[in-house]
DRENTOR-444445 format. One record per residue (C-alpha): x, z, y. Coordinates in steps of 0.001 Angstrom, whole numbers, padded with zeros to 6 digits, always signed. Layout:
N
XZY;...
***
This chain:
860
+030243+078931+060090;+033563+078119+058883;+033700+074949+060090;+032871+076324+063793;+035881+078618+063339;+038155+076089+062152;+037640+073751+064573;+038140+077117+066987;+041294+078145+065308;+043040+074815+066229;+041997+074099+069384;+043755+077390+070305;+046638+077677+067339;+046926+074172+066287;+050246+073988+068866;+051575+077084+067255;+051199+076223+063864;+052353+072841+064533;+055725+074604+066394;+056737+075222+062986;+057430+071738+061570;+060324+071742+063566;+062179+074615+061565;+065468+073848+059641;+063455+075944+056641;+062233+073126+054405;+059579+075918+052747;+058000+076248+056351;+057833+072916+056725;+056370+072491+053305;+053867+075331+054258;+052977+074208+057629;+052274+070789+055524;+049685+072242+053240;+048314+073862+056034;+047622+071016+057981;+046331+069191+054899;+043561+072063+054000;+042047+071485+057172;+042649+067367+057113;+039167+066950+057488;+038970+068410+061139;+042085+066624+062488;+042518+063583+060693;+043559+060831+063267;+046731+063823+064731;+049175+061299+065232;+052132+064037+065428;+050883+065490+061716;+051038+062006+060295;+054361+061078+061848;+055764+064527+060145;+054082+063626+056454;+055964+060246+056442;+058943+062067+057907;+058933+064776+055484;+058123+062346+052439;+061853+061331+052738;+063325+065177+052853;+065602+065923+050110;+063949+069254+049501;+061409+068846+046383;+058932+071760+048243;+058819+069568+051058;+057969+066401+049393;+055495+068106+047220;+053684+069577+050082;+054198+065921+051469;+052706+064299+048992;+049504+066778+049528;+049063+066253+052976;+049336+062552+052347;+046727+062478+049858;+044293+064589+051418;+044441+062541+055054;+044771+059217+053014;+041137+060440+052270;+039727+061161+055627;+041919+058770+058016;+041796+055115+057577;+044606+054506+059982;+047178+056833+057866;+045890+055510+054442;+046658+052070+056182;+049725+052734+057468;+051140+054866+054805;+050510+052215+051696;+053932+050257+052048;+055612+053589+052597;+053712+054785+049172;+054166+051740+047731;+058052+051823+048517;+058321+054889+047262;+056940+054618+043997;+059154+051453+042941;+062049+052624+044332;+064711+054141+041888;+065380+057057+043345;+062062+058895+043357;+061517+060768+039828;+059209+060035+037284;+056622+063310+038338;+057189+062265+041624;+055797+058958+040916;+052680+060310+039498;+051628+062340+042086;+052143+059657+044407;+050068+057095+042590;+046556+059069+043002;+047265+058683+046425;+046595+054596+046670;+042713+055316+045272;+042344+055688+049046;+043430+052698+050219;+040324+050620+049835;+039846+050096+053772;+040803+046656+054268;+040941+043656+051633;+044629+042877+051851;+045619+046310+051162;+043362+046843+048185;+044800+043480+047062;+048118+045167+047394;+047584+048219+046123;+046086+046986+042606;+048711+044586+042364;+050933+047350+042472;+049116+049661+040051;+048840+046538+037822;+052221+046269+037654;+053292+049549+036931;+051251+049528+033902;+053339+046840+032721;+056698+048276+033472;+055861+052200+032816;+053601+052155+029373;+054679+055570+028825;+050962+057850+028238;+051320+059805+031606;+051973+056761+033656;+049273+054654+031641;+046321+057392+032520;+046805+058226+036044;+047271+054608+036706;+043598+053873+034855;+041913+056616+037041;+043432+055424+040370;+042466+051544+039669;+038673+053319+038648;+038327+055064+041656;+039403+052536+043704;+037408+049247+042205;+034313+051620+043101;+035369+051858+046156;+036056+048501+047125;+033260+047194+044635;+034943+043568+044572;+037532+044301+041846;+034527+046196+039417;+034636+043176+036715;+038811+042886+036263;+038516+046877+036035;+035847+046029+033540;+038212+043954+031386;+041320+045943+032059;+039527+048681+030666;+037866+046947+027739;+041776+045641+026607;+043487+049212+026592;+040515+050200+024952;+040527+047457+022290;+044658+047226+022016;+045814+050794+022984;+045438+052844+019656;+046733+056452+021719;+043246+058806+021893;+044091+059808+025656;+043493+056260+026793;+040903+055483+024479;+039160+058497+025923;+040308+057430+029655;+039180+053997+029187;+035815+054948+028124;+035340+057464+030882;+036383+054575+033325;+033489+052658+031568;+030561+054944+031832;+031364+055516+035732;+031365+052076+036364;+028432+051651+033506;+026843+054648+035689;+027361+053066+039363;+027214+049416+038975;+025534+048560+035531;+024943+044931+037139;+028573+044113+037227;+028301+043827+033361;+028272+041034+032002;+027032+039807+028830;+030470+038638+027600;+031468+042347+028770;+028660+043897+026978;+029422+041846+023732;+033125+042978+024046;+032514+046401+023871;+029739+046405+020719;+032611+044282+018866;+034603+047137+019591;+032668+050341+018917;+032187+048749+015936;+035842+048715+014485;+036254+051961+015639;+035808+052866+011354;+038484+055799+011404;+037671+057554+015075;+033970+058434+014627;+034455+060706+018240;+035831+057595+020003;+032662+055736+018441;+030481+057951+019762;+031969+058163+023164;+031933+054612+023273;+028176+053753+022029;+028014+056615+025104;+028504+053960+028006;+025270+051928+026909;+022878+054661+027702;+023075+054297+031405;+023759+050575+031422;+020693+050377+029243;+018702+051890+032290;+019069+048366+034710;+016493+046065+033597;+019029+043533+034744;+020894+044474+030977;+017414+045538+028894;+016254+041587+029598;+019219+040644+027551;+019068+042859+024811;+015433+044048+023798;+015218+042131+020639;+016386+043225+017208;+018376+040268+016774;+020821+040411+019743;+024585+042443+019142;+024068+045223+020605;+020104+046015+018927;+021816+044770+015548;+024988+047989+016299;+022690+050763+017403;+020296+050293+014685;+023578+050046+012292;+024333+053294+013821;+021339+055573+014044;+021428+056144+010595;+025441+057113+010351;+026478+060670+009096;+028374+061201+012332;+025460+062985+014420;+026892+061963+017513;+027248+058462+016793;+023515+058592+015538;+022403+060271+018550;+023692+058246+021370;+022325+054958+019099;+019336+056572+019795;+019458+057285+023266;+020229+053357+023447;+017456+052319+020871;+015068+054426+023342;+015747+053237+026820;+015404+049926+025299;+012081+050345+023717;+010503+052291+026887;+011833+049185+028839;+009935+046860+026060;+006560+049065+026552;+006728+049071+030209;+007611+044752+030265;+005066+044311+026832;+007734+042140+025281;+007963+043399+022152;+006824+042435+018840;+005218+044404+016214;+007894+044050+014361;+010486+044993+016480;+008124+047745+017004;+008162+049087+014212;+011699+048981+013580;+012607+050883+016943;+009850+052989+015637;+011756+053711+012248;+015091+054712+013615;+014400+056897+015668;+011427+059012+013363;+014321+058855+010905;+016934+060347+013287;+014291+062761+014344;+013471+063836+011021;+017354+064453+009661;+017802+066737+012834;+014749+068306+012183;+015286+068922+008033;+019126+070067+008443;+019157+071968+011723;+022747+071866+011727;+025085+069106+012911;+028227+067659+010808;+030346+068444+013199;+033170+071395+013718;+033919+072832+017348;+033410+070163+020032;+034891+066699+018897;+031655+065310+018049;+030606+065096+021059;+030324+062522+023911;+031517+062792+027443;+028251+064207+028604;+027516+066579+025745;+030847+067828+026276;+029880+068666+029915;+026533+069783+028720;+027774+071934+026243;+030844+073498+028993;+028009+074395+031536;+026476+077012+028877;+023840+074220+027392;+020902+075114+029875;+018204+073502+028603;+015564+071492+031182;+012293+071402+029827;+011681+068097+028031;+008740+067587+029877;+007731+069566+033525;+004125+070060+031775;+005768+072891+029967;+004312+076096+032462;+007481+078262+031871;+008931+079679+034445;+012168+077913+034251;+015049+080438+033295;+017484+078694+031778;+017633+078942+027751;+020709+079149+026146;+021147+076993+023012;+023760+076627+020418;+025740+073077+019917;+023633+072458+016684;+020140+072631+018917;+021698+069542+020986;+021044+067104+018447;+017796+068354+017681;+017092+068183+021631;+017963+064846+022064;+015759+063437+019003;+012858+064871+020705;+013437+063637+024153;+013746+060430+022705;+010107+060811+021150;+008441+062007+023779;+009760+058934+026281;+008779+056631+023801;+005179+058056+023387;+004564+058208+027590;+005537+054786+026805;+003682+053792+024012;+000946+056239+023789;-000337+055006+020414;+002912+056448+018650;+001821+060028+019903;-000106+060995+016613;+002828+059927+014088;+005326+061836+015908;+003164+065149+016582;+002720+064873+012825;+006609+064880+012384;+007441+067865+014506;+004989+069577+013926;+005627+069971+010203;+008033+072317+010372;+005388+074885+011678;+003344+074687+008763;+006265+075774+006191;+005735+079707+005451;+008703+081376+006518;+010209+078688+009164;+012340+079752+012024;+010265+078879+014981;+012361+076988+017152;+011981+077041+021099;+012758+073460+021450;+009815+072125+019370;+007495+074190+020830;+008801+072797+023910;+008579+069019+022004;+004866+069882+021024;+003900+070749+024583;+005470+067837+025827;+003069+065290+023737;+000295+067248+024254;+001110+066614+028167;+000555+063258+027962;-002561+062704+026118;-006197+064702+026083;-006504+065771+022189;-003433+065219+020569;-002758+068739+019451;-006616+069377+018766;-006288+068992+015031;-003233+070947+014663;-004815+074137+016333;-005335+076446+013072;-001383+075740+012891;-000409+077392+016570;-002943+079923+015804;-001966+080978+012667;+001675+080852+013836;+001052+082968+017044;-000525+085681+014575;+002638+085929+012891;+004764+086006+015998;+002408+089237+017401;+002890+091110+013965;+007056+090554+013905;+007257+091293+017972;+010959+090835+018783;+012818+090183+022346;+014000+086610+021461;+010760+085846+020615;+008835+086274+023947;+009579+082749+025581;+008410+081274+021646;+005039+083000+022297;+004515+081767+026008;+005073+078229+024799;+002774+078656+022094;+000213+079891+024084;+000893+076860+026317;+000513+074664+023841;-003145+076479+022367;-004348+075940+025838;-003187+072220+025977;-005251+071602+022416;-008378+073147+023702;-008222+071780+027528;-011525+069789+027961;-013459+072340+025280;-014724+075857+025605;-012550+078798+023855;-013690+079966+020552;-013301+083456+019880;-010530+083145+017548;-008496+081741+019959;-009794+084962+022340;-009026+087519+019997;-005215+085630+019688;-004119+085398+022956;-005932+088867+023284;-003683+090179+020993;-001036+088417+022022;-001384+090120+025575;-001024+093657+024130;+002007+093147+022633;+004010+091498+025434;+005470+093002+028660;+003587+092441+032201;+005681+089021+033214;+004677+087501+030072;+001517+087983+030741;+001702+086725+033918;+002897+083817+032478;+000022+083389+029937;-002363+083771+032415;-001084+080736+034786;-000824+078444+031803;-004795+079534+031229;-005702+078179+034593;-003551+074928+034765;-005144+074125+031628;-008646+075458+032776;-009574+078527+030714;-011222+081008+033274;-012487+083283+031087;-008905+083887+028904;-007007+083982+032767;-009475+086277+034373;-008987+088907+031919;-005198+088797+031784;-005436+089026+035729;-007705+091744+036065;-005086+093728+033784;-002161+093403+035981;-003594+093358+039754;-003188+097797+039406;-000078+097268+038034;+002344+096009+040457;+004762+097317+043051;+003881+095602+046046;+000112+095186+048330;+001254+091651+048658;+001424+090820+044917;-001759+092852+044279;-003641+090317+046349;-002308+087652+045116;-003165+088679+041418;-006826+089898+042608;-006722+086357+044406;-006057+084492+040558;-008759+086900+039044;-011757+086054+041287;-010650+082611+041126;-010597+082248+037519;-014232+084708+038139;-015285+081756+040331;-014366+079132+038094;-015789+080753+034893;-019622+081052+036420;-020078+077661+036450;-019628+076661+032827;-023156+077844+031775;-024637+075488+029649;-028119+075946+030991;-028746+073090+033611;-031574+074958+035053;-028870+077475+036043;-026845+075722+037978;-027565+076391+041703;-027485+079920+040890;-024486+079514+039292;-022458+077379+042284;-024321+080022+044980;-022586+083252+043286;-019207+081205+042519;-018764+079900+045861;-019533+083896+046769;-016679+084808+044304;-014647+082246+046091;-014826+083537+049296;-013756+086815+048197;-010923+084810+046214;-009943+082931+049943;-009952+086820+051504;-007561+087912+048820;-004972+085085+049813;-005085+085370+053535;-004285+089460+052948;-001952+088514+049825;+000708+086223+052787;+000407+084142+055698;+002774+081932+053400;+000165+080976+050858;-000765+078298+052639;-001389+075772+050080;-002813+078181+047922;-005438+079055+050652;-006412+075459+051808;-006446+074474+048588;-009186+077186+047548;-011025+076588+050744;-011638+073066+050034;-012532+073975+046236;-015228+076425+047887;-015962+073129+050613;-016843+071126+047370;-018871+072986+045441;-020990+073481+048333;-021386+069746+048752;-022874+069976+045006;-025121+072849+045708;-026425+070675+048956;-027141+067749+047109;-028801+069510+044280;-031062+071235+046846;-031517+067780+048531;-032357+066354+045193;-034611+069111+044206;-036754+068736+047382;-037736+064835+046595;-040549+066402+044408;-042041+068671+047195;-041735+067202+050065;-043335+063514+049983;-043006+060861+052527;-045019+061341+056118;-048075+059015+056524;-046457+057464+059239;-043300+056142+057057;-044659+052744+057726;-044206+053058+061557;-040724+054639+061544;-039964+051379+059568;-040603+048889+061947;-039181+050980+064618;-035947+051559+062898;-036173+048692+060807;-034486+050637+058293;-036544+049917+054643;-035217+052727+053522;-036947+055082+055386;-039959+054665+053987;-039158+057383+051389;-039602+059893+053750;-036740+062909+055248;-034882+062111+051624;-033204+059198+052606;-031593+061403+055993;-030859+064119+053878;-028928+061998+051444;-027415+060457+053875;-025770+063803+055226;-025033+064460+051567;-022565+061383+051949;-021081+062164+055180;-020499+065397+053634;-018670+064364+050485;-016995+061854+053395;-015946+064725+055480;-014033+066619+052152;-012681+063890+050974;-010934+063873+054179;-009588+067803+054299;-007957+066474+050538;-006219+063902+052392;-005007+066246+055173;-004146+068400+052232;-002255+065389+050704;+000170+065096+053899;+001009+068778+054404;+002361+068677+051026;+006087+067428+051035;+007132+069680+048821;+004637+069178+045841;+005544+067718+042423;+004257+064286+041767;+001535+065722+039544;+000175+068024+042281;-000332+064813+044666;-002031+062903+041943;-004186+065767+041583;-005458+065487+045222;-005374+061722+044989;-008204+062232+042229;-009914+065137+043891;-009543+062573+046767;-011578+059814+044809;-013942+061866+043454;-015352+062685+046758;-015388+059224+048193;-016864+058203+044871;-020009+060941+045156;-020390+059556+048883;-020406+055808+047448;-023012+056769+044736;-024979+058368+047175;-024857+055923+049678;-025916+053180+047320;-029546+054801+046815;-029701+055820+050171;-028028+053513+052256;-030190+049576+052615;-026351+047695+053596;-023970+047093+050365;-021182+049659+049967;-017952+049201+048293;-016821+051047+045342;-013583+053027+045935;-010397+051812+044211;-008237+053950+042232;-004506+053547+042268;-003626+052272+038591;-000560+054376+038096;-003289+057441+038268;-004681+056237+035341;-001521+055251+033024;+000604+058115+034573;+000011+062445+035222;-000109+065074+033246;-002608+066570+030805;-004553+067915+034012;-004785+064987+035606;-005922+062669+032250;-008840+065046+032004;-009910+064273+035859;-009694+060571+035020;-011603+061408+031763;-014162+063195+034284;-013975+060099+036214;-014481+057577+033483;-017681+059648+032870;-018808+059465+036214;-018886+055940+036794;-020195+055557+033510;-023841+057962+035025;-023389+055540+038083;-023730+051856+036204;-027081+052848+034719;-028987+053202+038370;-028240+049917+040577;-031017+048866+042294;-031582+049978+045893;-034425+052276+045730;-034669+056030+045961;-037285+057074+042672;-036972+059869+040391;-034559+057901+037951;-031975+057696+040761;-032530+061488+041897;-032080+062339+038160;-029069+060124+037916;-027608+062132+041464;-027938+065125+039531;-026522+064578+036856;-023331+063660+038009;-023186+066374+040450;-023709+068739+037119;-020897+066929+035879;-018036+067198+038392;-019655+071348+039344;-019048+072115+035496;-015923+070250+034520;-013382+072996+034807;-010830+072499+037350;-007348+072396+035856;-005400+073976+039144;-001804+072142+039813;+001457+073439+039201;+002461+073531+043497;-000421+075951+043245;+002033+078228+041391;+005523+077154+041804;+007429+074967+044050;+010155+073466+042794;+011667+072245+046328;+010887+073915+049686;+011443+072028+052944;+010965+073423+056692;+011453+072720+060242;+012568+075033+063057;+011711+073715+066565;+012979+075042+069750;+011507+073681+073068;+012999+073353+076377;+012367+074665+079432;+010635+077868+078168;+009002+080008+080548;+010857+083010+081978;+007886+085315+080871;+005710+084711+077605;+002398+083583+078300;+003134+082474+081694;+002612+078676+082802;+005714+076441+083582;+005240+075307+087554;+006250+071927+088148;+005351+069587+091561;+002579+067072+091545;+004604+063052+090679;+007513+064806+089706;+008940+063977+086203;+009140+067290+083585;+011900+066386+080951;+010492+068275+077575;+013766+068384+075317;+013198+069048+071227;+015722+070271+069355;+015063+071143+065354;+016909+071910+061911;+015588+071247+058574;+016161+073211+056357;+016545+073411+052857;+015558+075947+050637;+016488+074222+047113;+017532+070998+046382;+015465+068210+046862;+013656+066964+043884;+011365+064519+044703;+011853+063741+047843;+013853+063859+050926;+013945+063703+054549;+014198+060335+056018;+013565+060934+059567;+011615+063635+061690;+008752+062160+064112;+008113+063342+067244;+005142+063605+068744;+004539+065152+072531;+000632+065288+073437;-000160+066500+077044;-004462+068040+077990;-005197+068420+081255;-007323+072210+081099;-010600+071647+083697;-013217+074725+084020;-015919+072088+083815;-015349+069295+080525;-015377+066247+082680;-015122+062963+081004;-013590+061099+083484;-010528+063528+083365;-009054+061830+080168;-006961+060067+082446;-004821+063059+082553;-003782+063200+079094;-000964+061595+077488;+000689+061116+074229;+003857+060137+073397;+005845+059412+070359;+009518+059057+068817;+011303+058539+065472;+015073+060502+065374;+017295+060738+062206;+018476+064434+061400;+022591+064401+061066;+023647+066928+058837;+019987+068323+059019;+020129+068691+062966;+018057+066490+065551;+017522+066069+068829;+015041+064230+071271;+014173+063723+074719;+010507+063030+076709;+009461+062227+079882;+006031+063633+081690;+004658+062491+084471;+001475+064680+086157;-000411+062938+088719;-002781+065450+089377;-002781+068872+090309;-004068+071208+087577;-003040+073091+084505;-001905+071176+081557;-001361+071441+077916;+001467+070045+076111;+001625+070042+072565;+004732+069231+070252;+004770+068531+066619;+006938+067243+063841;+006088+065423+060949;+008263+064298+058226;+009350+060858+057150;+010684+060441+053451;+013168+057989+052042;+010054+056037+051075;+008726+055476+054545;+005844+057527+054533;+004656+060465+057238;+003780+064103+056252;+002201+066425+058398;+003742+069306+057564;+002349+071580+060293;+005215+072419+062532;+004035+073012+066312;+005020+073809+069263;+003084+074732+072622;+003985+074828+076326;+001834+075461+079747;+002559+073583+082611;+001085+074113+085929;+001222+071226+088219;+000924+072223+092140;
***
């Protein structure tokens, strides 16, 4: 909007305004100047303005040059023909005599946008270069640094002498303001282009962060750059083993006093590990040493709990910037179920934080590592008398994310723990006692509740406020625990302000109702079981609808969990009739005519086969389910992946009984099994299981071995509790599309009349729209696609000639696009026409998202 009334104000005032340049009043002038330059990014090829900035640039008035000098620099940034034509004239300026020395440095920012054509980036570092030589005064020395920064990563060509220009003030400059600026020139280049290093470069700066003996702040900043250069695998090839330079430094340095200095060692010493897991190029040694430095870093931050530092010296470039934006703490790992307000921390809880990020990236590297440092941070839980600390709560439920049963043993701790937290209720304590009811639910996912851990959390829900328990209760059902969740939601559905949210909560309760009748242990009891839950469910699927037409996720999702379980209940009914109903007498003559062997076992082999078709059928709603969900964290869309699988992998398993031709096993993607969440390792565990049921029955035959095989893996996915995704809950980006058609009809519901063999021009105009920002993916392009029915009264065949469907890829510009489409009716009728959009991501692939659009036309 105030773009639109920019661009407005000058097309009717930008004379006016202008007018004014011509006053004998130097301050108008200068005014006028920093007028024009505010706005330099709606008129930035004005010919007239840029005459007047090199005009005034030579005024004798110092208002008029200094408003000069800010027009110059901010349409040197959005014209190339002024930043071209102005660099002698800024050049001149700057070596000539007569300009002052503050002059000088506000004009030398100015030539960082000059990087538009070779021979005047040439120029323009040449100069720069030179004043460093002639002007080593501090001032002149920094703002020269920046400007040659900015402008090498611009221009990209000059990124390796920046490199080395850097690396010598660095090394021979002994003045902490250019240290400092030369390292912060460093990490944005080490940030941008880590494969302009090279590994004389790299070697360069390890010699020199280690003689920085009397700075240990400078050290720190400097061991800084390596933890994003560490990141390219073009660097990590170099440098994984123990005995190169810069292994040999941080290992030096992750056990120094300075905490800083240790810390960033570490950060180094883990990127370079996780690269080592993911390329298997380690040895055990070097293993073991990685291993060593950082349990030894962890375990200082963790014994002291304070850092050696005073104020903010010890700190690096980014834990400066942390620390200035009020430390708000991400969760180490998105497994965490809080519901993301930001925690304030002191400066001596950065350390800590860092040591166990660092652990946790090197276990979801190395998974083996996960007991030995769950043992480490979790000791200081079991000393009586121990602050709890949020961040290792938040540590614990990050390793017990990654792996089914590492927090198992450790369960009396949190218990015993969460006890003391209910009898010494106070505020700060309420986000401790969500995580730690997180993490109780992560040790006992896979295993049914005792009632110790009942009467805790029961406990622990009378002495908390409503939200909390809110919170408590959606942890329960990510992690599966029905029985704990259905409780704490039957509590609160009375006890909210709105009809929409007291749906929504009756909604979780007969879910988690659902969910909870099918974990009786009695097999005999199943098909009762799955009839009353998939009762409960539709009750749960009329709570959502009523809850908000915006659930729609939530719904689909539940519908296809209802769709599923009455696929089991089917085939155990299908499987339960192969006893009383036994093959006709004329099995032998529907052979030969069908020549199908298989059908000599009677109406079981049809049945079955409508069992597959079935599982078929749902396995393709999860797919559909899959593409409407842009917005979904990578976890939820491995969840549907496996729900997915598990269907096509019921339809294989039947089909190989049932079905005489050989089927193919489905293939699961690999990163499903090494990556995901603690949900989604206990599907694969499920899975694992599964095909474990399937290898003892292989022979083509349909006997009471394979029926008894069927049902038991049926038992086994119906009963394994369903761990429900975090998109089910929260969405962490949210991404829409607004359509608007043209023509529209003067009167709603009316057709659109158009002449038979005329052409109908359907124009599509859209925004996308952003409701956060985008976290895990983002629009690409928006595709197009225009389908036209012809309506008969009597459902001809041969009247498919009518229809038509067209399609077309635009790009959105600054989230607006716009496309064009052709129609041609031949035939004189009523016809359909149906528009929708579907979204491409930077990675090339379509979701259908939903968004359509329908118009009427009525061809004469």
């Amino acid at each position: 909007m105030f773009f639109d009334w920019a661009v407005i104000f000058f097309v009717f005032g930008c004379c006016k305004i202008y007018s004014v340049i011509h006053s004998n009043d130097p301050v108008a002038r200068g005014l006028t100047l920093r007028t024009l330059g505010s706005v330099a990014r709606i008129i930035p090829e004005r010919g007239q303005v840029h005459h007047s900035i090199r005009t005034s640039l030579d005024s004798h008035n110092s208002v008029e040059v200094e408003s000069a000098i800010y027009a110059a620099a901010q349409f040197a940034a959005q014209s190339k023909s002024f930043a071209v034509s102005m660099c002698s004239k800024i050049s001149n300026m700057i070596q000539g005599i007569s300009t002052d020395v503050v002059m000088k440095l506000e004009l030398i920012p100015i030539l960082k946008h000059m990087h538009h054509d070779t021979t005047t980036a040439t120029m323009v570092r040449t100069l720069c270069t030179d004043l460093l030589e002639k002007y080593p005064a501090q001032d002149f020395v920094l703002v020269t640094l920046k400007t040659l920064n900015q402008l090498a990563l611009s221009i990209l060509v000059d990124v390796p002498k920046q490199i080395e220009l850097l690396l010598k003030y660095l090394s021979e400059d002994k003045r902490p303001l250019v240290c400092k600026c030369a390292i912060s020139g460093l990490y944005q280049i080490a940030k941008e282009g880590a494969h302009f290093w090279s590994e004389q470069t790299i070697n360069t700066l390890v010699n020199i962060c280690e003689n920085f003996n009397v700075d240990n702040n400078l050290k720190a900043d400097a061991i800084n750059i390596f933890v994003p250069l560490i990141k390219s695998p073009a660097i990590c090839q170099f440098h994984y083993s123990t005995v190169s330079p810069l292994m040999k430094m941080c290992i030096a340095e992750s056990s120094s006093l300075h905490q800083s200095v240790a810390g960033n060692a570490i950060k180094v010493l883990t990127n370079i590990a996780c690269y080592g897991f993911e390329e298997d190029i380690l040895s055990e040694s070097d293993i073991d040493t990685l291993k060593v430095c950082i349990q030894s870093y962890l375990l200082s931050v963790l014994s002291t709990g304070h850092t050696h530092d005073n104020g903010l010296e010890g700190l690096s470039i980014e834990e400066r910037l942390f620390i200035k934006n009020t430390l708000k703490s991400d969760n180490i790992d998105e497994v965490v179920d809080v519901d993301g307000t930001p925690v304030n921390y002191d400066k001596s809880s950065y350390y800590l934080r860092d040591g166990l990020r660092s652990s946790v990236l090197l276990c979801k590297a190395n998974k083996n590592l996960i007991p030995d440092f769950v043992s480490l941070v979790v000791k200081p839980l079991q000393q009586d008398g121990s602050e709890l600390n949020p961040l290792i709560c938040e540590a614990i439920a990050a390793f017990g994310g990654i792996l089914p049963g590492t927090l198992q043993q450790f369960l009396p701790i949190f218990l015993k723990r969460l006890t003391d937290l209910n009898k010494n209720r106070d505020q700060e304590s309420v986000s401790t006692t969500i995580l730690l009811c997180t993490v109780i639910f992560q040790a006992i996912a896979g295993y049914e509740e005792h009632e110790d851990v009942k009467q805790v959390i029961k406990d622990t829900i009378k002495n908390t406020d409503l939200w909390s328990n809110y919170k408590i209760g959606r942890a329960a059902v990510r992690y599966g625990h029905f029985s704990i969740s259905s409780t704490i939601f039957g509590s609160l559905n009375n006890r909210v302000s709105s009809e929409q949210m007291h749906f929504w909560l009756a909604a979780l309760e007969t879910i988690s109702t659902a969910e909870s009748q099918l974990a009786s242990s009695n097999p005999s009891k199943l098909l009762d079981n799955l009839g009353k839950s998939i009762s409960t469910y539709y009750k749960a699927i009329a709570a959502l609808k009523a809850a908000s037409l915006m659930l729609i996720f939530q719904t689909e999702y539940t519908r296809l969990r209802c769709e599923l379980l009455q696929c089991f209940m089917r085939l155990l009914s299908t499987c339960n009739s192969f006893c009383t109903t036994p093959p006709p007498a004329i099995a032998s003559a529907i052979v030969q005519a069908t020549r199908d062997e298989m059908q000599s076992y009677g109406h079981i082999t049809n049945q079955l086969r409508k069992r597959a078709k079935e599982f078929k059928g749902c396995a393709d709603l999860y797919w559909r389910l899959y593409q409407s969900a842009f917005d979904a964290d990578p976890n939820t869309l491995y969840h549907l992946q496996l729900l997915q699988h598990l269907c096509l992998l019921m339809a294989h398993s039947i089909e190989t009984v049932a079905v005489s031709n050989k089927c193919e096993c489905p293939v699961l993607d690999s990163e499903l099994e090494k990556e995901g969440s603690l949900e989604i390792q206990l599907i694969v565990k499920c899975r694992q299981e599964l095909l474990e049921i399937m290898s003892t029955v292989k022979e083509k035959a349909i006997t009471h071995k394979h029926i008894r095989s069927l049902k038991k893996q049926a038992s086994l996915l119906a009963t394994t509790p369903m761990c429900f995704p975090r998109y089910f809950f929260q969405t962490l980006q949210s991404t829409t599309i607004t359509l608007a058609v043209s023509p529209q009809p003067r009167v709603n519901g009316e057709p659109i009349t158009v002449n038979m063999g005329s052409n109908f021009v359907v124009k599509v105009e859209g925004v996308v729209q952003h409701g956060t920002k985008a976290k895990f993916r983002k629009v690409d392009g928006i595709q197009l696609t225009i389908m036209s029915h012809l309506i008969t009264r009597n459902h001809d065949a041969r009247q498919t000639e009518g229809n038509l469907m067209l399609t077309q890829t635009v790009k959105p510009h600054k989230d607006f696009f716009a496309s064009e489409f052709c129609l041609s009716f031949n035939q004189g009728s009523q016809h359909q026409v149906h528009i929708e959009a579907a979204l491409i991501d930077d990675a090339a692939s379509v979701w259908q998202i939903g968004v359509r659009s329908t118009l009427t036309i009525k061809c004469h």
